[in-house]
N, C-alpha and C positions, 0 to 999 in steps of 0.2 A: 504494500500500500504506500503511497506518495498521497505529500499533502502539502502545497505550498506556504499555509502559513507557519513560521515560526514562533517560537517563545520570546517576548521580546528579553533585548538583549541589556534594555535600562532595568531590566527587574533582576531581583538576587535569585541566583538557584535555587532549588525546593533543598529541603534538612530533611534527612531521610533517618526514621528510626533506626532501630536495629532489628533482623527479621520481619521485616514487614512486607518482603512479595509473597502473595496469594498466586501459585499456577492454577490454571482452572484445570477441571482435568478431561486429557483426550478419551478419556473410554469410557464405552458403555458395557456395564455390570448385568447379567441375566441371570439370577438365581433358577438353578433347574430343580425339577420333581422331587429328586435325590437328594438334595441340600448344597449338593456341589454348586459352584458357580461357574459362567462360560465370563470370558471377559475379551473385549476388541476395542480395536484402535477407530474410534470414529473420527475423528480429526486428526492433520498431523500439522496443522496450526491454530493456536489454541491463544488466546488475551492472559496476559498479567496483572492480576490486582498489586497497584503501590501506595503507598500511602504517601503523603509528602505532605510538607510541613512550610509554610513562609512566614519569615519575619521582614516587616518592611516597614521604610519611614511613608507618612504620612503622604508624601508625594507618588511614590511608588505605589501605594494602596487604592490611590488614586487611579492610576494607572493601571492596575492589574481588576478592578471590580469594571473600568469602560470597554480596557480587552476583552474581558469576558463575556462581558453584554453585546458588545458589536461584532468583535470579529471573532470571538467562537459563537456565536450566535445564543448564548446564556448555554454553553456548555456542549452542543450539538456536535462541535466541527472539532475535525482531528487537528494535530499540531504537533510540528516536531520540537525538540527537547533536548540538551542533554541530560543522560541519566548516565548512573555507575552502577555498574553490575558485574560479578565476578571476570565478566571477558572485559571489561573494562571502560573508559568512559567511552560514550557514544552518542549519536545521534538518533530518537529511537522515534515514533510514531505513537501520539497519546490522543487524550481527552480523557477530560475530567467526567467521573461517575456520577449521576448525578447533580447535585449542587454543591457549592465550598462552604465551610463553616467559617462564622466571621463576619467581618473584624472586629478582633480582639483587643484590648488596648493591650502593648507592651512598654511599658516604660512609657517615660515622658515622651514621645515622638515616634514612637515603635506600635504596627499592627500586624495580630498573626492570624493568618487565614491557614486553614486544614482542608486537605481532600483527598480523596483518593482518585489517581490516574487509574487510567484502562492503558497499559501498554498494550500496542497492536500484537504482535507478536514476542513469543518469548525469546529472550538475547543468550543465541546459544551459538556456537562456533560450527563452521561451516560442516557439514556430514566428513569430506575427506579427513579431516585430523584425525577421524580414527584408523587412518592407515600407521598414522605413527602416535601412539598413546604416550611412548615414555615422553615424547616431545610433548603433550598438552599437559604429564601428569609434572614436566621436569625443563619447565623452559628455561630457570638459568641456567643447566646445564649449557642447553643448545645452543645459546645467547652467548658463553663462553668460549665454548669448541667455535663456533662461526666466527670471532673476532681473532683468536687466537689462531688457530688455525687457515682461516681463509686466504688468497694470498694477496696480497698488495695492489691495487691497481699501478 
């Protein structure tokens, strides 16, 4: 999925708990007769519940309740982001669930809005890497050997 609007870039990053992605999940579960259960892969792309967190001064607050209203259309339209996630920071495909919680007062000039993103899809590294696992499970190594080893232009 592509989506031309961005995050603007006057506003501060989202503050991201800790354990806070929700995968949703690709399968569907069939309890049979027997008690066993059959289990399948109905999706193999699937949304990410995140939670994110914003502290902002009074002007930015400003600015992040008009974004929302006009150009996610009060939460409708997707938008890219960066986010951090084990493969690392990235550019990733959201919209907010929902509504935001807020504003908050923080401090004397400080407001925090709460919400939870819909990431488009989940940020997993491309299927080949599992041709070479020790390299996804052992990157400094690989990271070392390639600098050390490689040869000189």
């Amino acid at each position: 999925m592509e989506t031309l609007i961005d995050y603007p870039a006057e506003l501060p990053a989202p503050l991201w708990a800790p354990n806070q992605y929700a995968v949703t999940s690709p399968n569907q579960r069939t309890t049979m007769d027997s008690g066993r259960a059959r289990q399948r892969r109905k999706f193999s792309s699937v949304p990410v519940m995140r939670s994110a967190t914003w502290v902002m001064t009074s002007a930015q607050a400003r600015l992040f309740e008009l974004w929302y209203k006009e150009t996610l259309k009060d939460g409708t339209e997707w938008f890219n982001i960066y986010l951090r996630h084990p493969i690392g920071y990235a550019v990733r495909v959201c919209r907010i669930a929902g509504v935001y919680n807020g504003p908050i007062a923080w401090g004397a000039d400080g407001w925090q809005f709460s919400a939870t993103l819909e990431v488009w899809e989940r940020p997993l590294l491309p299927d080949e890497w599992l041709i070479l696992p020790s390299f996804v499970a052992n990157p400094e190594i690989f990271d070392l050997a390639m600098n050390r080893e490689w040869p000189k232009a």
